[in-house]
Structure formats: C-alpha cells, structure tokens
Short mmCIF file of the C-alpha atoms (twelve columns), coordinates in Angstrom:
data_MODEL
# 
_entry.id   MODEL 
# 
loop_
_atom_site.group_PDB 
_atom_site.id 
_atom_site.type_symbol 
_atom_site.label_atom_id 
_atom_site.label_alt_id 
_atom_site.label_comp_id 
_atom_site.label_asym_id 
_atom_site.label_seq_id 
_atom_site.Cartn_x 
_atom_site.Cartn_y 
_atom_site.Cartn_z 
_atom_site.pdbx_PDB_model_num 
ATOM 1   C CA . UNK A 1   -10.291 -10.271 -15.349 1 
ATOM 2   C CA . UNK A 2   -10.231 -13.241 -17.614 1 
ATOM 3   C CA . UNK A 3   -7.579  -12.437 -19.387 1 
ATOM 4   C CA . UNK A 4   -5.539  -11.334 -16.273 1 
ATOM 5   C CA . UNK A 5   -6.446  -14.676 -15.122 1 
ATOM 6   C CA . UNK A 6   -5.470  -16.934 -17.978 1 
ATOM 7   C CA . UNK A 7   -2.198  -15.057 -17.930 1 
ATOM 8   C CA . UNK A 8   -1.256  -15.255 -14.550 1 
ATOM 9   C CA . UNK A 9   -1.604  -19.081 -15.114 1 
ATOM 10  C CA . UNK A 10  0.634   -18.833 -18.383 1 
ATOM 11  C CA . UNK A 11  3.196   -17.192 -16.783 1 
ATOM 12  C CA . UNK A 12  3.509   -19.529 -14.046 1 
ATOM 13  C CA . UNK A 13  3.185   -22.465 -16.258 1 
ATOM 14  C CA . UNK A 14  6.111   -21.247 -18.081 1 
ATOM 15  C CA . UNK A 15  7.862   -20.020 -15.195 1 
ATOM 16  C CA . UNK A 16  7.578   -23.542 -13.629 1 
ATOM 17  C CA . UNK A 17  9.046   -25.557 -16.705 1 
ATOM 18  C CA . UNK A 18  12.179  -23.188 -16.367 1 
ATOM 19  C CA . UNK A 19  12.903  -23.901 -12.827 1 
ATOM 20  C CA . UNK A 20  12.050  -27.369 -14.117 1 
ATOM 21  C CA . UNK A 21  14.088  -27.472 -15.977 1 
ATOM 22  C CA . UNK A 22  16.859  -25.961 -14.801 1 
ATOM 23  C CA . UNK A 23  16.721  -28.723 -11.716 1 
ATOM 24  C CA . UNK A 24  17.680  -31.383 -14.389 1 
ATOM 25  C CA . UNK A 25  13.600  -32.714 -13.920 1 
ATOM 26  C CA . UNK A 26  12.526  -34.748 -16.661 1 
ATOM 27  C CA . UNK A 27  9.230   -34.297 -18.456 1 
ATOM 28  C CA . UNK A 28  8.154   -37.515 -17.146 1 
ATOM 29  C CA . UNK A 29  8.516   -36.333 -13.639 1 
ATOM 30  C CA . UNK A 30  7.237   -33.196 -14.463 1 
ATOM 31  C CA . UNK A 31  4.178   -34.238 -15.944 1 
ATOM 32  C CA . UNK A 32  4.011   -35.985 -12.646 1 
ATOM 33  C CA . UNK A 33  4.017   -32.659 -10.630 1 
ATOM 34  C CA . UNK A 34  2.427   -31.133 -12.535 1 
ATOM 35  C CA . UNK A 35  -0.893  -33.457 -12.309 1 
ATOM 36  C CA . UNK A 36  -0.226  -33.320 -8.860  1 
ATOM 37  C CA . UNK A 37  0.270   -29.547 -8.635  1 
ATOM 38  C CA . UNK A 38  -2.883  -29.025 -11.152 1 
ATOM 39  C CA . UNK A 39  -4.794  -31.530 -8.218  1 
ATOM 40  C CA . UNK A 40  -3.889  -28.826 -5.384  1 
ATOM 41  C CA . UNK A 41  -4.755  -26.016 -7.265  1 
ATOM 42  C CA . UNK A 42  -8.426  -26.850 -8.931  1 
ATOM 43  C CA . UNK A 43  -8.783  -30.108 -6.869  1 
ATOM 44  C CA . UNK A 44  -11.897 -30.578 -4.397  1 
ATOM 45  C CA . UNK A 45  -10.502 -28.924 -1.731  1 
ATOM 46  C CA . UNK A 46  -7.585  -26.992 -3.537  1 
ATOM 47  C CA . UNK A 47  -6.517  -23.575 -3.452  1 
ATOM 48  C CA . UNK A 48  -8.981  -22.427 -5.672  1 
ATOM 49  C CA . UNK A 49  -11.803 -24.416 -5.211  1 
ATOM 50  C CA . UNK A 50  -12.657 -22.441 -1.954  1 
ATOM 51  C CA . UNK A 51  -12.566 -19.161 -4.197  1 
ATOM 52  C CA . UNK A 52  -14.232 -20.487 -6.772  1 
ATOM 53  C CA . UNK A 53  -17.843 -18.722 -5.665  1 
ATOM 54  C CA . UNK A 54  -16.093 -15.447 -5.219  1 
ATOM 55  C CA . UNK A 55  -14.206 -15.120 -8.581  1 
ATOM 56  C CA . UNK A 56  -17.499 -15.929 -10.967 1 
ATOM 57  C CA . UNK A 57  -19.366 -13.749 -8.362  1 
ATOM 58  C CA . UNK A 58  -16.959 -11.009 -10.281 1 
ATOM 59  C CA . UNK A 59  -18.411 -11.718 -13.994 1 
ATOM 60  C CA . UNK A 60  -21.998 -11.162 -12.745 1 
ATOM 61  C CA . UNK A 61  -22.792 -7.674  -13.959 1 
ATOM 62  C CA . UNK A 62  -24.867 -6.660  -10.486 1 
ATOM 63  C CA . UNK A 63  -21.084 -7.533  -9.009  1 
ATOM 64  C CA . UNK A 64  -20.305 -4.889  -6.263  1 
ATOM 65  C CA . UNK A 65  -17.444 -5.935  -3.809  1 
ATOM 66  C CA . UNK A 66  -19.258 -4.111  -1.081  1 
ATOM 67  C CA . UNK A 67  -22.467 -6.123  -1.378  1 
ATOM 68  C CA . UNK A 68  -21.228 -9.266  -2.286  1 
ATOM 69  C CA . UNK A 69  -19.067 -11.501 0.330   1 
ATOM 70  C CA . UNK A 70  -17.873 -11.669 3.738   1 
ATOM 71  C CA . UNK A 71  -16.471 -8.718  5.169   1 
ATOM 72  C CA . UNK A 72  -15.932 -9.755  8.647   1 
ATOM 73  C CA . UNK A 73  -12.007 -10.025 7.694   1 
ATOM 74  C CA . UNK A 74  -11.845 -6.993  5.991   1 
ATOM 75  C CA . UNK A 75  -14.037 -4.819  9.323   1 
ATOM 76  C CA . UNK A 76  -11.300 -7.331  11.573  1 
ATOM 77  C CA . UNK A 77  -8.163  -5.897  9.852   1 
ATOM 78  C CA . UNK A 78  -9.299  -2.118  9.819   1 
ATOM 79  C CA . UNK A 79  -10.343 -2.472  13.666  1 
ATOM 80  C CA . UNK A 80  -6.491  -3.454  14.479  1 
ATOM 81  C CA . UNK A 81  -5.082  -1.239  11.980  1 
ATOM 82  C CA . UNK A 82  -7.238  1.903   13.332  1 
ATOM 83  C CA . UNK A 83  -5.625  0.559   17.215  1 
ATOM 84  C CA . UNK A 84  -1.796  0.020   15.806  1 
ATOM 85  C CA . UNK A 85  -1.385  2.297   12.867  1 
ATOM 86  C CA . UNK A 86  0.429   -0.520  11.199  1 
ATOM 87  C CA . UNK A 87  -1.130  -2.191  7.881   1 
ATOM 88  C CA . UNK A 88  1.244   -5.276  7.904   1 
ATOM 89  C CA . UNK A 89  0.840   -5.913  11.671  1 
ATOM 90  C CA . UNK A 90  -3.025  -5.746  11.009  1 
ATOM 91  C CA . UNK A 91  -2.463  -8.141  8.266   1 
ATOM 92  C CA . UNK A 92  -0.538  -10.670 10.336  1 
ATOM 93  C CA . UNK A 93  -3.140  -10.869 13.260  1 
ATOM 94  C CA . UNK A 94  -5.697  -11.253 10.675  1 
ATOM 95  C CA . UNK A 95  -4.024  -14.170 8.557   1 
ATOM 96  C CA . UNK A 96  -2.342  -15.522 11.861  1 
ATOM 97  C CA . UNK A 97  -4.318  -14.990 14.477  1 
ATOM 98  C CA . UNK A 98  -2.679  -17.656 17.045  1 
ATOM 99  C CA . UNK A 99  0.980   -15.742 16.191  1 
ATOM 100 C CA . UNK A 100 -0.254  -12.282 16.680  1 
ATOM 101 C CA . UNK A 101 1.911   -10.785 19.133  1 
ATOM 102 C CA . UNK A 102 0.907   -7.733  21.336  1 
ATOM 103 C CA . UNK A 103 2.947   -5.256  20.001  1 
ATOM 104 C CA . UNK A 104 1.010   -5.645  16.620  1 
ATOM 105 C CA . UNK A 105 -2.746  -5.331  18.203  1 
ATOM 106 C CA . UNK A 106 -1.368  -2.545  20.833  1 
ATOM 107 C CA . UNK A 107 -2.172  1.129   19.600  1 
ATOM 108 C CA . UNK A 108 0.534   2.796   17.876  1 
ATOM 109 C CA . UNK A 109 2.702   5.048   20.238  1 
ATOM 110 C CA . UNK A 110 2.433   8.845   19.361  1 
ATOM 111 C CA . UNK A 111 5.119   11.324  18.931  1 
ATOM 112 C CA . UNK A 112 5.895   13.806  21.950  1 
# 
C-alpha cells in the first residue's frame, strides 16, 4: 500500500509538470500551483486530510475493512442497488444524493 501510494503521487507529479509544461507555465508559476495544489491536497481540511484516519487504519495489523469504519454508505448503496439493479445509479444517489433522480432509486423493470 505504501508503495502504491508513493507512486500514485509520482506519477501525478510527473504527469502534472508535462501538462505544465506543455501550457507554456513557467517553473515559477508552477512552483506556485503547486504549493497551492500540495495545500488542497494534505492541507487542514484538504482532500486527504479527511482520509487520513482511514488510510493508517490500513497499516495496523488487526486492520479488517469490515470492522473498521463507517459502513452506513456502503449498507446505503447496496439497499438502492438491490431496488434498481444498477451499480452506477446506486453510486450516483449515494455520492449525490440531492441529484438522484427516480429512475435510479426505482426497482429495475423485469423482462416479460
């Protein structure tokens, strides 16, 4: 996981410069967004501050994803996917609950 971690970062580091890059940014503009990008990522607050509990949860060695965390989400999306028959509908009302639409919560029509 650590590795697959640090490498995921890597690759998006140097995916980043390219675009970069090839945008005609300079590197003191992109040192700029990058500080600013590193800020929103790891920040207080960022993207993976919120996680950050979760992902050491996964180095303890009494880890089991079934024990550990919230699974109100997870018991959420199989309830609607059990009714619709339709993983990425179930997946949309979960993550966007104020745009679900009924034809993704209604139960899945059956073949005559």
């Amino acid at each position: 996981m650590a590795y697959i971690s640090f490498q995921f970062f890597v690759h998006t580091f140097m995916v980043m410069h390219l675009l970069f890059k090839a945008d005609g940014i300079g590197l003191r503009r992109e040192l700029g967004l990058w500080a600013g990008g590193i800020r929103w990522m790891f920040g207080r607050g960022g993207v993976f501050w919120s996680m950050r509990r979760h992902y050491l949860a996964y180095y303890r060695p009494s880890f089991d994803p079934w024990q550990d965390g919230d699974l109100t989400e997870y018991r959420r999306w199989r309830s609607i996917y059990e009714r619709s028959d339709d993983a990425l509908s179930a997946a949309r009302a979960v993550i966007w609950p104020d745009r679900a639409v009924a034809a993704d919560v209604a139960p899945a029509a059956t073949a005559a």
